[in-house]
DRENDO-1510 file (C-alpha; in Angstrom, 1 decimal, always signed):
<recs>
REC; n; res; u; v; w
REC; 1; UNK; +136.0; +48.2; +82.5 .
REC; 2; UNK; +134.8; +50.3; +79.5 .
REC; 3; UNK; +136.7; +48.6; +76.9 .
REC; 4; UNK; +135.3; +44.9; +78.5 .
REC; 5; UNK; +131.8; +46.4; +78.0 .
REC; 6; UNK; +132.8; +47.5; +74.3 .
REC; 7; UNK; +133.9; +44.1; +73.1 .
REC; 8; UNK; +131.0; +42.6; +74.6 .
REC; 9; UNK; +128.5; +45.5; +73.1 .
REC; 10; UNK; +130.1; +44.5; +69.5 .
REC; 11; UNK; +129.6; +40.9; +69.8 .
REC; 12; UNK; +125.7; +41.5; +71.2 .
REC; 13; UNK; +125.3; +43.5; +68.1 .
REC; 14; UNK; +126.7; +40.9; +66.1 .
REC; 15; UNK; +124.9; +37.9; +67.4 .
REC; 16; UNK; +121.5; +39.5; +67.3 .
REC; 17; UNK; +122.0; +41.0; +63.7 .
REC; 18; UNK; +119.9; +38.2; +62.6 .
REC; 19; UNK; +116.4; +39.2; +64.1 .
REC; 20; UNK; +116.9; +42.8; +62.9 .
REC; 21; UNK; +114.4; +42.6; +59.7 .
REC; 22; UNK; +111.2; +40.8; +61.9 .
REC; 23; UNK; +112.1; +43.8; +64.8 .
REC; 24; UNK; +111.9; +46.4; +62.5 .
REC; 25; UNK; +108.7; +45.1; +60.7 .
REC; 26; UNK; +106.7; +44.9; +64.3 .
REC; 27; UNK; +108.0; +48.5; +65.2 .
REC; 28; UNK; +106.7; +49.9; +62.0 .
REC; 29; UNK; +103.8; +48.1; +62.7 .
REC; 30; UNK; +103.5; +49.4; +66.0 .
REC; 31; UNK; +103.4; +53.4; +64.2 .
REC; 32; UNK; +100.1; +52.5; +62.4 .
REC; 33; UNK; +97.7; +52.7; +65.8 .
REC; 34; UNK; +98.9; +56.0; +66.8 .
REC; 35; UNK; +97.6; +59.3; +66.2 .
REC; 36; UNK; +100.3; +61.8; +65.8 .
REC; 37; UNK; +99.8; +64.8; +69.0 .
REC; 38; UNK; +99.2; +68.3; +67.7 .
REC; 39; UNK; +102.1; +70.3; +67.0 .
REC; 40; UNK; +104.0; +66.8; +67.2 .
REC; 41; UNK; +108.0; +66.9; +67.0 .
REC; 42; UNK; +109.3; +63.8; +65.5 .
REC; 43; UNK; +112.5; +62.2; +66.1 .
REC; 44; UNK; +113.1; +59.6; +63.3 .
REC; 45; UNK; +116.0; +57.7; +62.3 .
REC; 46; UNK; +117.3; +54.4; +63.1 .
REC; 47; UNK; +118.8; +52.7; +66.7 .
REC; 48; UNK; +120.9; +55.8; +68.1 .
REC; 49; UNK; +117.3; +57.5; +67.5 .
REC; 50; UNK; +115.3; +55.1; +68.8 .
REC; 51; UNK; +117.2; +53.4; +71.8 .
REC; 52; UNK; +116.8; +57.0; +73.5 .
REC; 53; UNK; +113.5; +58.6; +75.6 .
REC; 54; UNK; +113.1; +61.6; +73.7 .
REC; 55; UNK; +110.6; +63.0; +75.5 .
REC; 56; UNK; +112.0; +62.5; +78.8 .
REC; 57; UNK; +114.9; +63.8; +77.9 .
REC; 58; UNK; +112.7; +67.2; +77.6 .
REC; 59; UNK; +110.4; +67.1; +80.2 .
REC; 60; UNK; +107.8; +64.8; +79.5 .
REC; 61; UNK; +106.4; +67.2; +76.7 .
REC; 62; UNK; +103.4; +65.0; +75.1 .
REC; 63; UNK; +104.7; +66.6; +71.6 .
REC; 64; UNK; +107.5; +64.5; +71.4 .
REC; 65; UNK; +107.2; +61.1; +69.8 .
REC; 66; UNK; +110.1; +58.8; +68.9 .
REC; 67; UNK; +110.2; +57.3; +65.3 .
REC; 68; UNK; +113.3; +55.5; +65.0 .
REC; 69; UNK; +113.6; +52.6; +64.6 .
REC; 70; UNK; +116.8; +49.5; +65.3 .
REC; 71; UNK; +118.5; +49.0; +61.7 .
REC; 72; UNK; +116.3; +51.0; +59.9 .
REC; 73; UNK; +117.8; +52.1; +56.4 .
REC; 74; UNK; +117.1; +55.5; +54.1 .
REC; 75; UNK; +114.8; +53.7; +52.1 .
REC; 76; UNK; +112.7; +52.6; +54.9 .
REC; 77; UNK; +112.1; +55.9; +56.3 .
REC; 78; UNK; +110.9; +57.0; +53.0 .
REC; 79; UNK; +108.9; +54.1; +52.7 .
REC; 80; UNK; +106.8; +54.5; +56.5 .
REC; 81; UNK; +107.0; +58.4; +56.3 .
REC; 82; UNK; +103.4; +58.3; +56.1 .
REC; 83; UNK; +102.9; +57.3; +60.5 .
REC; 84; UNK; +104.5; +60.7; +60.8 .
REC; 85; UNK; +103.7; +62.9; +58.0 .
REC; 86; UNK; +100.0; +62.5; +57.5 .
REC; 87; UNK; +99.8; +64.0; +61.3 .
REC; 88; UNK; +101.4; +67.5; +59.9 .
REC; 89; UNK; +104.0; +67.9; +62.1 .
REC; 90; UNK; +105.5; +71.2; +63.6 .
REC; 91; UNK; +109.4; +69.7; +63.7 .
REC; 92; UNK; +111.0; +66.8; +62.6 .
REC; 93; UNK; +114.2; +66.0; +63.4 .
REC; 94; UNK; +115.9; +62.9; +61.1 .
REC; 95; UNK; +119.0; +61.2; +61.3 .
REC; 96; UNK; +119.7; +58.3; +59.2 .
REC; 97; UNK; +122.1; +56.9; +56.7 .
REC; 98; UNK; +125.1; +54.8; +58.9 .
REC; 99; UNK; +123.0; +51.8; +58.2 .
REC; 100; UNK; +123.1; +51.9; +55.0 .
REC; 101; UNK; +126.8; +52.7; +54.4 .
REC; 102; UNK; +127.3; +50.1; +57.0 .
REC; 103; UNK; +125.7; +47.7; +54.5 .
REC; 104; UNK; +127.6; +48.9; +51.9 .
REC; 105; UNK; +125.2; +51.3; +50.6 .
REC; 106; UNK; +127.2; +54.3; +48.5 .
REC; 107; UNK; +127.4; +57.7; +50.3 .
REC; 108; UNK; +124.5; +58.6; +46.6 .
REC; 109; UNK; +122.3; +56.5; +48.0 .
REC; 110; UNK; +121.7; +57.8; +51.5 .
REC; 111; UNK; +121.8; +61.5; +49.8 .
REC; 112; UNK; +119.0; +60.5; +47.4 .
REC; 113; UNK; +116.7; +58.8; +49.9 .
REC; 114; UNK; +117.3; +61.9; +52.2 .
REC; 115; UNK; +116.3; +64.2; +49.1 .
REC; 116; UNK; +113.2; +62.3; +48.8 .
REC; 117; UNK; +112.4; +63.1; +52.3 .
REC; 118; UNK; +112.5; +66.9; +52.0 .
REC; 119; UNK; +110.9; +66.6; +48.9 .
REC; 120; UNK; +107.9; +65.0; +50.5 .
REC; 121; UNK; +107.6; +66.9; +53.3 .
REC; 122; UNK; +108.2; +70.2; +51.8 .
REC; 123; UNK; +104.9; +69.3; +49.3 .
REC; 124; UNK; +102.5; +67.7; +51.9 .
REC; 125; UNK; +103.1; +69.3; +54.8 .
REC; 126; UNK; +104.9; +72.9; +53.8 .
REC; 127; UNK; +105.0; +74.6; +57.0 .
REC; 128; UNK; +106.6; +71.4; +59.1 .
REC; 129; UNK; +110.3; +72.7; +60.5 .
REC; 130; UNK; +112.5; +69.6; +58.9 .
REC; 131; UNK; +116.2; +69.6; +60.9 .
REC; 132; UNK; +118.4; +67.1; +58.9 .
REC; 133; UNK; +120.9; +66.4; +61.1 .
REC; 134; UNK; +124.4; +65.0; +60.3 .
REC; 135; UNK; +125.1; +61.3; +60.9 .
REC; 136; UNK; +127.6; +60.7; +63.6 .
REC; 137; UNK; +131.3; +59.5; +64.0 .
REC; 138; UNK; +131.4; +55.7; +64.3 .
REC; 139; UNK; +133.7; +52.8; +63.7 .
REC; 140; UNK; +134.7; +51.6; +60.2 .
REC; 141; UNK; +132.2; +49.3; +58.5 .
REC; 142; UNK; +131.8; +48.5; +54.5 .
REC; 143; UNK; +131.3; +52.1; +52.9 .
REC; 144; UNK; +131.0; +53.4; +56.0 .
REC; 145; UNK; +134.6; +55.1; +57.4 .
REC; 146; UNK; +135.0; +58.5; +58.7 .
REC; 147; UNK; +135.6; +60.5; +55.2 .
REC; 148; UNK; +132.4; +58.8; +53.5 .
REC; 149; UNK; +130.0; +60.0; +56.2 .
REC; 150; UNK; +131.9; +63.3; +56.1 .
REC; 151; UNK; +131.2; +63.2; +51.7 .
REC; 152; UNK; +127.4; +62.1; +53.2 .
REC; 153; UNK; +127.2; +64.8; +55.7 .
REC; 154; UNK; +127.9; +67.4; +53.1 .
REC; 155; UNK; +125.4; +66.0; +50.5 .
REC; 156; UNK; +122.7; +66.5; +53.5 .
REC; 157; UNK; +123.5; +69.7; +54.1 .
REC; 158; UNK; +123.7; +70.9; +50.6 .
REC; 159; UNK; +119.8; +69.5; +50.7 .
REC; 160; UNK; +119.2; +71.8; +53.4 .
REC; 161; UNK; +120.3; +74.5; +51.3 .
REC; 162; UNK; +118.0; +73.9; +48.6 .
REC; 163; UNK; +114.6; +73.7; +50.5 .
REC; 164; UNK; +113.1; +76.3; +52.4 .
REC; 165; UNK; +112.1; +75.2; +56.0 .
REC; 166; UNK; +114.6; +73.0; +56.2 .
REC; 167; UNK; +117.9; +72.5; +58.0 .
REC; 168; UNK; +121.0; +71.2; +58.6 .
REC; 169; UNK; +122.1; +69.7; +62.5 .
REC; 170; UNK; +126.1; +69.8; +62.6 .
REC; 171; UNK; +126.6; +67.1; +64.9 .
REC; 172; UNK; +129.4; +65.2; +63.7 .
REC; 173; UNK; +132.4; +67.4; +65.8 .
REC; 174; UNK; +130.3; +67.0; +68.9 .
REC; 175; UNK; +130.2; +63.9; +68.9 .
REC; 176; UNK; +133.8; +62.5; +68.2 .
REC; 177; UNK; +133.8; +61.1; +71.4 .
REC; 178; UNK; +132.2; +58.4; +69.8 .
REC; 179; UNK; +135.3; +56.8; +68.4 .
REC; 180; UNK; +137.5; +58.3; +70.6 .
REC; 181; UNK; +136.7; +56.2; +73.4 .
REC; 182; UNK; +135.4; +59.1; +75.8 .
REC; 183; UNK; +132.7; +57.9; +77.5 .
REC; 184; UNK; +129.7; +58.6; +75.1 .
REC; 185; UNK; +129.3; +55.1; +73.6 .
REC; 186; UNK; +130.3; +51.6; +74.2 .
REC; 187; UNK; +130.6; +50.0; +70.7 .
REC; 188; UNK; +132.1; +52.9; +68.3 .
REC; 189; UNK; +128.6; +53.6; +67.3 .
REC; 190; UNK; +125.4; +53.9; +69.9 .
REC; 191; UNK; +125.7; +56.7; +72.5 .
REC; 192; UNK; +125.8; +56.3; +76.2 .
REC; 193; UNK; +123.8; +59.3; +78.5 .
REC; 194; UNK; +126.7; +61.3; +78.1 .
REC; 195; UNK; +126.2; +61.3; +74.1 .
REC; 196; UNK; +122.7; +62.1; +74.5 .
REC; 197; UNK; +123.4; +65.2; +76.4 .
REC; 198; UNK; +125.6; +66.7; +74.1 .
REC; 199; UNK; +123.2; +66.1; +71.4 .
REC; 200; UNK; +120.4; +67.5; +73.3 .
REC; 201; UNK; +122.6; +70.5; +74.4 .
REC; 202; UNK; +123.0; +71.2; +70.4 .
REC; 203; UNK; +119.7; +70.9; +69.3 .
REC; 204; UNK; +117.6; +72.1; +72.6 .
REC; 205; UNK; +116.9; +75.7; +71.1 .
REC; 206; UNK; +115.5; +74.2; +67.9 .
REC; 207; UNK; +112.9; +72.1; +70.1 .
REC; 208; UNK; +112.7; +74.8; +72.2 .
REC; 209; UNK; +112.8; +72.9; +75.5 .
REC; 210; UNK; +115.4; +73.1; +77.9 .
REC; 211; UNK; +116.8; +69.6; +77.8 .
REC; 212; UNK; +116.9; +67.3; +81.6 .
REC; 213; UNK; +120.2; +66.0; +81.5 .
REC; 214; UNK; +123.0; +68.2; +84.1 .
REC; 215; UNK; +126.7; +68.6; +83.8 .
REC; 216; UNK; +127.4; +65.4; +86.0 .
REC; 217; UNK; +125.8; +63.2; +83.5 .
REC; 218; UNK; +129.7; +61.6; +83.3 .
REC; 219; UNK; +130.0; +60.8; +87.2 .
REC; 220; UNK; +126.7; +59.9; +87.1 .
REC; 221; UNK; +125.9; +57.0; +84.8 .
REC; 222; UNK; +125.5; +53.9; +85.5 .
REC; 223; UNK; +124.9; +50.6; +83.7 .
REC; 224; UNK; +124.9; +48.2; +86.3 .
REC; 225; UNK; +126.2; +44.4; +84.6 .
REC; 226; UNK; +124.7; +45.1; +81.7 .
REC; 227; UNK; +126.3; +45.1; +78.0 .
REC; 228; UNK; +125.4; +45.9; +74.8 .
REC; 229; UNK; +122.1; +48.3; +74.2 .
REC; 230; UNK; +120.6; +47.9; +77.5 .
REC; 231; UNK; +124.1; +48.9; +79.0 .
REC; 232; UNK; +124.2; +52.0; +77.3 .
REC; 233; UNK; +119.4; +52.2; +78.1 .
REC; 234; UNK; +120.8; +51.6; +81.6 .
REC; 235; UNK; +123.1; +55.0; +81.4 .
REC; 236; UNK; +119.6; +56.9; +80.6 .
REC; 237; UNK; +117.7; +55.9; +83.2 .
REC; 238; UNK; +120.5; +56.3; +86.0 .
REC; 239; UNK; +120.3; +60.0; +84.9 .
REC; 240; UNK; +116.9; +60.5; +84.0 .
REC; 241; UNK; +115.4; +59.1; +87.0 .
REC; 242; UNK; +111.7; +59.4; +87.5 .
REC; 243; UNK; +109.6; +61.4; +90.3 .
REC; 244; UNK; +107.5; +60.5; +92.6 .
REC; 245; UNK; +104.0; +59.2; +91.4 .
REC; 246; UNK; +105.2; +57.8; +88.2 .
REC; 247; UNK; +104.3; +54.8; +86.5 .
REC; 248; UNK; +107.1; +52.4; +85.9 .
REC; 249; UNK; +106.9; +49.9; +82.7 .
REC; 250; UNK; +109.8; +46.9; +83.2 .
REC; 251; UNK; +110.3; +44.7; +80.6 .
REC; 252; UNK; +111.7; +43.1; +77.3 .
REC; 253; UNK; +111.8; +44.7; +73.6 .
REC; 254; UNK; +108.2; +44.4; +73.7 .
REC; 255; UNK; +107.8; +46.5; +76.5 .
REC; 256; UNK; +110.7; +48.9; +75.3 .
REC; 257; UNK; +109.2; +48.7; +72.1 .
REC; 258; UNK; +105.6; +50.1; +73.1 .
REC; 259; UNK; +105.2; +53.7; +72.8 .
REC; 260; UNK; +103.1; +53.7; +76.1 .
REC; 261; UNK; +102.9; +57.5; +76.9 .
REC; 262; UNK; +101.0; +58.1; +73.2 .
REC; 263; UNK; +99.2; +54.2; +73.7 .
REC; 264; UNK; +97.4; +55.7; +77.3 .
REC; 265; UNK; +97.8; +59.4; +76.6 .
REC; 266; UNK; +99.9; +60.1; +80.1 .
REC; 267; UNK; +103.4; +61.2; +80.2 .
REC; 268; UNK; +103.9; +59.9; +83.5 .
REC; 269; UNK; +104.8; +56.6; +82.1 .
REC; 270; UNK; +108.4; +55.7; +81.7 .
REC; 271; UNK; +109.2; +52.8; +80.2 .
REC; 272; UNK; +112.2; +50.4; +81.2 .
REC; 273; UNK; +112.0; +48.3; +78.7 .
REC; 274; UNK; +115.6; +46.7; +77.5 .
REC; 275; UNK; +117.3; +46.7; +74.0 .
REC; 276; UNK; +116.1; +45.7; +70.9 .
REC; 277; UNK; +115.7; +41.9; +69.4 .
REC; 278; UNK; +113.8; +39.5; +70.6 .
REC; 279; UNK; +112.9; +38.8; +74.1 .
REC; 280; UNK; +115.3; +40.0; +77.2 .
REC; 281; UNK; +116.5; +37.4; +79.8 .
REC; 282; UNK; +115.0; +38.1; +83.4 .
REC; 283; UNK; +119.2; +38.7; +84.6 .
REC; 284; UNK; +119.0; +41.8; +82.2 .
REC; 285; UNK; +115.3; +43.4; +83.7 .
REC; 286; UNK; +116.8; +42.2; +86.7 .
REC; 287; UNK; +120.2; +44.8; +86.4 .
REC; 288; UNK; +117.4; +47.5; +84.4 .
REC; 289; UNK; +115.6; +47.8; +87.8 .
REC; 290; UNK; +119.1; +48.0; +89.5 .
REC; 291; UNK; +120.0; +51.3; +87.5 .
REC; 292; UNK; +116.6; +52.3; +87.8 .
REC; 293; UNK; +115.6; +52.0; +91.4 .
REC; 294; UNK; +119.0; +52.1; +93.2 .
REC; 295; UNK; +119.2; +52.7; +97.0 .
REC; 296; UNK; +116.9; +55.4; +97.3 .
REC; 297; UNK; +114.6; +56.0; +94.5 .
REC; 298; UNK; +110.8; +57.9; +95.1 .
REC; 299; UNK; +107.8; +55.6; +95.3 .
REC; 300; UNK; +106.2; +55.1; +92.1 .
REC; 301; UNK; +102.3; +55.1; +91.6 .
REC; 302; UNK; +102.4; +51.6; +90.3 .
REC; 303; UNK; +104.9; +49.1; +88.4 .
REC; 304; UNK; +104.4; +46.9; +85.5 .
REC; 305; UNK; +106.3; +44.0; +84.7 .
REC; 306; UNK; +106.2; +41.9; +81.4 .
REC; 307; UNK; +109.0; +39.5; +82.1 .
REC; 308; UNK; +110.3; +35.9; +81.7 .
REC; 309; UNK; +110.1; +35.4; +77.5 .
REC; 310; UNK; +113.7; +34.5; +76.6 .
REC; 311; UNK; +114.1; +32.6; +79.4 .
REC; 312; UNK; +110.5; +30.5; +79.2 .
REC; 313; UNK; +111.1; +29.7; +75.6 .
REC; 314; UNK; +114.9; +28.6; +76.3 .
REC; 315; UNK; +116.1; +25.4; +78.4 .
REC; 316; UNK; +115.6; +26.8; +81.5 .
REC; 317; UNK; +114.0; +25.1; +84.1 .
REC; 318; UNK; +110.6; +26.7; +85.0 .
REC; 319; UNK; +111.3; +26.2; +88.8 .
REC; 320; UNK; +114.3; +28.1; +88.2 .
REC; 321; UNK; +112.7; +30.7; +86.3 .
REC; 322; UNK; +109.9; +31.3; +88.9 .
REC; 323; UNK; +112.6; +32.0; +91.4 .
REC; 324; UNK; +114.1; +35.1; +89.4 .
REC; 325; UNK; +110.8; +36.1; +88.4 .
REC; 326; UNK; +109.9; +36.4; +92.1 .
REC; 327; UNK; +113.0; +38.4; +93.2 .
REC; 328; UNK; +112.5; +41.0; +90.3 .
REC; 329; UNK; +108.9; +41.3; +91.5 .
REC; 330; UNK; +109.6; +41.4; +95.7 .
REC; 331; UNK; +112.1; +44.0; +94.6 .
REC; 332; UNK; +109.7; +45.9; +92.2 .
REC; 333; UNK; +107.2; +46.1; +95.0 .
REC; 334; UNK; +109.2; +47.7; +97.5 .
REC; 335; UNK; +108.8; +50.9; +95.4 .
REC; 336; UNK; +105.5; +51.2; +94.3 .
REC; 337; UNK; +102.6; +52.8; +96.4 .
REC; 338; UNK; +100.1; +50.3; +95.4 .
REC; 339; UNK; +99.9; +47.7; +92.8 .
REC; 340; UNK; +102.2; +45.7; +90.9 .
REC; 341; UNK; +101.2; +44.4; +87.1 .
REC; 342; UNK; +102.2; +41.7; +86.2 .
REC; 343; UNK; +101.6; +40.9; +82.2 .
REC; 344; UNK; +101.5; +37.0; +81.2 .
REC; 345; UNK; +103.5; +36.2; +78.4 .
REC; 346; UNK; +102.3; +36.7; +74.9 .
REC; 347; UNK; +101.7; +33.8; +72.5 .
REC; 348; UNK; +104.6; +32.6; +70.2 .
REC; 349; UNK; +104.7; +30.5; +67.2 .
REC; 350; UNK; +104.7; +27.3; +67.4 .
REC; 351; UNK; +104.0; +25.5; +70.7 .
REC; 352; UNK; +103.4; +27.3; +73.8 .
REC; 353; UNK; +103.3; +24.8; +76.8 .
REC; 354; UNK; +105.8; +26.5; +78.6 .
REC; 355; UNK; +104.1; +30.0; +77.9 .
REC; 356; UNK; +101.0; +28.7; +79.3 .
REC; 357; UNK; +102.5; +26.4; +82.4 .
REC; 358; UNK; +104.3; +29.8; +83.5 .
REC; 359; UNK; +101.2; +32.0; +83.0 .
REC; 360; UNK; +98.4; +29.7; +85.0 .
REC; 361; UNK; +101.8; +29.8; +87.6 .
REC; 362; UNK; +101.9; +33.5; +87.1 .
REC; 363; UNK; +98.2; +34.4; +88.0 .
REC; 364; UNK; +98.3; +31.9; +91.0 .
REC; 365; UNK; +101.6; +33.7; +92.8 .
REC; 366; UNK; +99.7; +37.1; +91.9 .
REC; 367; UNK; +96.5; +35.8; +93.6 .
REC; 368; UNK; +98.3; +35.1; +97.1 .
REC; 369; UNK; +99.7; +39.0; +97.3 .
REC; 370; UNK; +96.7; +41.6; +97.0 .
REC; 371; UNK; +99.4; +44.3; +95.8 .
REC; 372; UNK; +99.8; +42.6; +92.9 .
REC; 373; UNK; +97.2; +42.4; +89.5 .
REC; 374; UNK; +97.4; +39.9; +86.9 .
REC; 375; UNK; +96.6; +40.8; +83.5 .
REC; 376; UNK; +96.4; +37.5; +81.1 .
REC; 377; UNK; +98.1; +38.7; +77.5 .
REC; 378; UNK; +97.7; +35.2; +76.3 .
REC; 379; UNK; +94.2; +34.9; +76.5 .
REC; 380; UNK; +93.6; +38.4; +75.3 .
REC; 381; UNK; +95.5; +37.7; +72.1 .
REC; 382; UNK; +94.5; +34.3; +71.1 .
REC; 383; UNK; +91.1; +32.6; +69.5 .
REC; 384; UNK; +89.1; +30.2; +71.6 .
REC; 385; UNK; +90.9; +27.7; +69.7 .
REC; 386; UNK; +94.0; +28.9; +71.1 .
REC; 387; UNK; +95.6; +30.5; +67.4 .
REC; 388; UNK; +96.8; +33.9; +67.9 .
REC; 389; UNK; +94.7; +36.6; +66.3 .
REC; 390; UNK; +95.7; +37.1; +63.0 .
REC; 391; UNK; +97.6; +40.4; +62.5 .
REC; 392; UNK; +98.1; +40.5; +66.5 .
REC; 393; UNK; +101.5; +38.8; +66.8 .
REC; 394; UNK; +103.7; +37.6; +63.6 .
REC; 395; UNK; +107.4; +36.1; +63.7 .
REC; 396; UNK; +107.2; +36.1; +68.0 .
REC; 397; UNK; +107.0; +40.3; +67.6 .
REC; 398; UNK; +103.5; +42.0; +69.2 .
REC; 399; UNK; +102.2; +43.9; +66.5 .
REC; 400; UNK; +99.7; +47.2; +66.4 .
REC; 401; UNK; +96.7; +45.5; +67.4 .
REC; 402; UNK; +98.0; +43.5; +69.8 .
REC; 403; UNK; +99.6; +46.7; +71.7 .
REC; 404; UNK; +96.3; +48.3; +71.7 .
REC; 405; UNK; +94.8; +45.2; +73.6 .
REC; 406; UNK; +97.4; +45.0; +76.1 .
REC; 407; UNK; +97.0; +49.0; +76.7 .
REC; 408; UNK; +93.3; +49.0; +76.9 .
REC; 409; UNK; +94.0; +46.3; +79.2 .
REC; 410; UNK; +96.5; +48.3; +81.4 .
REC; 411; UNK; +94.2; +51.0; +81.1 .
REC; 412; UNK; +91.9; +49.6; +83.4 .
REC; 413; UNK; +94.5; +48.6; +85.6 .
REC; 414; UNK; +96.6; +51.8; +85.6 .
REC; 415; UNK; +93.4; +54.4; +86.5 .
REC; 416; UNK; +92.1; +52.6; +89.5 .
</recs>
């Protein structure tokens, strides 16, 4: 079963390598509206940074942000260190670097960008804790085999040598599992729960949290029929859980995306949101809530959904994709203690007929059930003409202004 969910992780990542670049520019986007927390500890890096809850992983501590980002390279976290860095952090933890040797980047390359990093924080924010840790195991690629991130790995620590503040996160040997085919990834390269807990387990006293994840993590996981990132999301949220009284966020990239806790300022908030690239069928939120909720999960406070975007803009009868929309919801609402929100689908480029036919269809099914609130993105991110806003949405990604809106306007749905 694991090796059928590898080769189907590896061609996901390569059939959706194309939408990396627009991704990564909404995400960084996304950095610009937030205000770093006191005492903030960053994780940055690139997908095996960003494609895990950091925070839950540690107990919902409203210090812990997540900076990474899906494909991101060296050069681009030199280039959008300023989200982070201007906010004076008390610890940042940064992997990067398999990216760019994956690209073909030399092993000097990563090193140098890496350099640049110390260099910067170490001048503009001298007290900051900076953990470099080591870039992980993971199948051959271009420049990227085992001995050049080991010649990689050594240049990084040899940095952490030569700053004060500053050190060096041996990961690599923990995490050979990796490409040994042990459970703690499905494609050579992204980590499953069971990765995630070792790397918490190293690093734990340098946050100085005690991490969430047990010993069972292993005989615990599940992923439901999921592939790909949102299999190895899916092992996460088996684990992680939630308690009673949370809020639950279901949804696409957008919603995964969307850094909700720092967006409404409440930990509570745990978002659900699948993998990375462009939309996320309704069959994929459909397994997420499957891993989530299984057969006897607590009662959240409320849901929300923001569902239906892959599947709206594809060939897909709309009859047909009312019907799956509906079962996701009756299913979300038979674990929330009050409402569920339901977010209308954003405006794309180009035309949005079908956007619109399912929304008006959206906010009439949510009229007839008085546990469920509509909340119409379209409108709120759109002229009176009907053109988006400008700097709002750009290449069919929600950008920084645009996620304020939509939490301003979960806001008031959320504290009623």
């Amino acid at each position: 079963m694991i090796r059928l969910i590898v080769w189907a992780s590896l061609m996901a990542l390569a059939c959706c390598a194309w939408c990396d670049e627009p991704f990564r520019n909404h995400r960084y986007d996304s950095w610009k509206v937030l205000e770093m927390p006191e005492d903030a500890i960053v994780f940055v890096g690139n997908s095996i940074t960003d494609m895990h809850p950091w925070a839950e992983a540690f107990g919902n501590d409203k210090r812990i942000v997540n900076r990474g980002n899906s494909g991101a390279l060296s050069s681009e976290v030199v280039e959008h260190m300023d989200c982070w860095l201007e906010g004076k952090p008390s610890k940042v933890f940064l992997m990067i670097g398999t990216n760019d040797l994956g690209s073909g980047l030399p092993v000097e390359h990563v090193v140098e960008n890496i350099r640049k990093v110390a260099e910067r924080v170490r001048a503009e924010s001298p007290e900051t804790m900076l953990y470099l840790e080591s870039i992980l195991p993971a199948k051959d690629q271009k420049a990227r085999t085992m001995e050049t991130i080991a010649q990689a790995n050594e240049g990084i620590r040899q940095i952490a040598d030569e700053y004060e503040n500053t050190e060096y996160v041996d990961l690599f040997a923990l995490l050979m599992g990796v490409v040994e085919d042990k459970g703690t990834s499905f494609d050579q390269l992204h980590l499953t729960a069971a990765g995630y807990r070792v790397w918490c387990e190293a690093i734990a006293p340098l946050v100085g949290l005690e991490h969430c994840y047990g010993n069972d993590v292993v005989e615990r996981m599940a992923w439901g029929n999921l592939y790909g990132s949102d299999a190895m999301r899916a092992t996460y949220f088996s684990v992680l859980g939630y308690d009673e009284g949370d809020i639950l966020f279901f949804g696409d990239e957008m919603v995964k995306n969307g850094e909700w806790n720092e967006l409404l300022q409440n930990p509570r908030i745990k978002n659900r949101g699948t993998g990375w690239g462009y939309g996320g069928s309704l069959e994929k939120m459909a397994q997420m809530a499957e891993v989530t909720l299984g057969e006897s999960a607590p009662q959240a406070s409320k849901i929300c959904l923001y569902a239906g975007a892959q599947d709206v803009a594809s060939e897909r009868k709309l009859k047909v994709v009312e019907h799956d929309y509906r079962a996701i919801v009756e299913r979300l609402l038979r674990y929330s203690k009050s409402e569920v929100v339901l977010v209308g689908l954003m405006p794309r480029t180009g035309d949005n007929a079908r956007e619109r036919q399912f929304n008006k269809w959206l906010k009439r099914y949510s009229e007839k059930n008085a546990r469920l609130k509509y909340i119409d993105l379209y409108q709120l991110l759109t002229e009176k003409d009907g053109t988006i806003k400008q700097g709002y949405v750009k290449d069919n990604y929600l950008y920084g202004q645009g996620y304020i809106v939509l939490a301003e306007a979960l806001r008031s749905c959320l504290e009623k």
